[in-house]
C-alpha positions as CSV (number, residue, x, y, z in Angstrom):
1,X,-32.0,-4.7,11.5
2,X,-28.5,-5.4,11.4
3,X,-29.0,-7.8,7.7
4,X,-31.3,-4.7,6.3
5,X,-28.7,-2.7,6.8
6,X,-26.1,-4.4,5.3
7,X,-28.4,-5.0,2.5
8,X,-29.1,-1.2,2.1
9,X,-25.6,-0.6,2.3
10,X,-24.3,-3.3,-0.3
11,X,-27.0,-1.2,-2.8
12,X,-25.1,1.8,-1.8
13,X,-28.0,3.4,0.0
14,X,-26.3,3.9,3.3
15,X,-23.8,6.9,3.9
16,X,-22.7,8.9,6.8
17,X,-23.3,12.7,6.9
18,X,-23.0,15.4,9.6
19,X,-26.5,16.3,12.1
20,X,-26.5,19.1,14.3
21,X,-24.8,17.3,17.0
22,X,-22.2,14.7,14.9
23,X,-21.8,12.4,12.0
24,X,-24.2,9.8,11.9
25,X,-25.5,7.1,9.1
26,X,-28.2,7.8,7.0
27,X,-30.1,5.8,4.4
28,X,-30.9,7.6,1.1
29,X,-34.2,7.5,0.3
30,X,-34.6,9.1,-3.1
31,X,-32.5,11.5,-5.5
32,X,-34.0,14.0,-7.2
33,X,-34.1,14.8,-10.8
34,X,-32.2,18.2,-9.9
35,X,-29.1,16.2,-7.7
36,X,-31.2,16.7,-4.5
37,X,-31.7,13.9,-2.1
38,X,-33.9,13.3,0.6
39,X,-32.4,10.7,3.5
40,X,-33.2,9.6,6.7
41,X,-30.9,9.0,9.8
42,X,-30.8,5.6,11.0
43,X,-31.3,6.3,14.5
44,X,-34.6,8.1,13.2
45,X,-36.0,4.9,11.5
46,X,-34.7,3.4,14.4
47,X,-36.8,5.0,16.3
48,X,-39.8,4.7,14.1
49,X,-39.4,0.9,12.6
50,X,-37.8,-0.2,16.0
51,X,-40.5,-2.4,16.5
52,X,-39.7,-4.9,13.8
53,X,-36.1,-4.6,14.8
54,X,-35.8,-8.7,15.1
55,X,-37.7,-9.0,11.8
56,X,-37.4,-6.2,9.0
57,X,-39.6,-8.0,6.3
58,X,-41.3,-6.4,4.2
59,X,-44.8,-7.3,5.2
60,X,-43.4,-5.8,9.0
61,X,-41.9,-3.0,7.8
62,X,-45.2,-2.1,5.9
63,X,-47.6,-2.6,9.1
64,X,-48.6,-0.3,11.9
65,X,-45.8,1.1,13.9
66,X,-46.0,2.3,17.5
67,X,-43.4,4.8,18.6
68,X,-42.8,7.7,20.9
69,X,-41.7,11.4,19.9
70,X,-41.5,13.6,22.8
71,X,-44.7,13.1,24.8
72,X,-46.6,11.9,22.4
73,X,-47.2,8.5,21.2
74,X,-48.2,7.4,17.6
75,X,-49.9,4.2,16.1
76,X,-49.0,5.1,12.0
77,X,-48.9,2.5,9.2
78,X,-45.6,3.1,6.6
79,X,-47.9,4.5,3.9
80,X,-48.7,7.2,6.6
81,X,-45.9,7.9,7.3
82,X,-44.6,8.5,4.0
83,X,-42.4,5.2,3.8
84,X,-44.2,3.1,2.0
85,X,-43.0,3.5,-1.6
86,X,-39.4,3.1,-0.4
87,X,-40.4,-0.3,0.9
88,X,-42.0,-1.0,-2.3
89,X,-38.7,0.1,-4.3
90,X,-35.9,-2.3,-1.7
91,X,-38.9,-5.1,-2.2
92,X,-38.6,-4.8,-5.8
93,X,-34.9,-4.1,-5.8
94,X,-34.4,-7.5,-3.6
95,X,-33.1,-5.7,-0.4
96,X,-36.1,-7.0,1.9
């Protein structure tokens, strides 16, 4: 993940920002017409795209995803899970 990463953050869509419990880094996943943004920590995708950690194509990153919240285990493509489109945006922007 480490070359995604530095790709997101070369386009300027990496930041750090405060959580509950400390500052961690977060990728911005889209801005709002009214200034508003909507983000996403990294140790959250972590934890959902950790799968395809040695490999963050595209074509991985847009497959089924198995991951673990609480008790409860999940099987979810990226389009389910809402990340889809942001795929589609770094793919056409040349990030993945």
């Amino acid at each position: 993940m480490n070359q995604l990463y530095s790709s997101l953050n070369e386009a300027g869509l990496i930041f750090k920002g405060d959580t509950d419990q400390d500052e961690a880094d977060f990728i911005l996943l889209e801005t709002y017409g009214d200034g508003t943004t909507h983000s996403v920590d990294v140790d959250a995708f972590e934890t959902l795209f950790g799968g395809v950690e040695e490999n963050p194509t595209y074509e991985a990153l847009s497959g089924f995803h198995t991951f673990k919240l609480g008790d409860t285990q999940y099987n979810m493509t990226a389009d389910e899970m809402g990340y889809q489109k942001y795929f589609d945006q770094w793919k056409m922007q040349g990030i993945i």
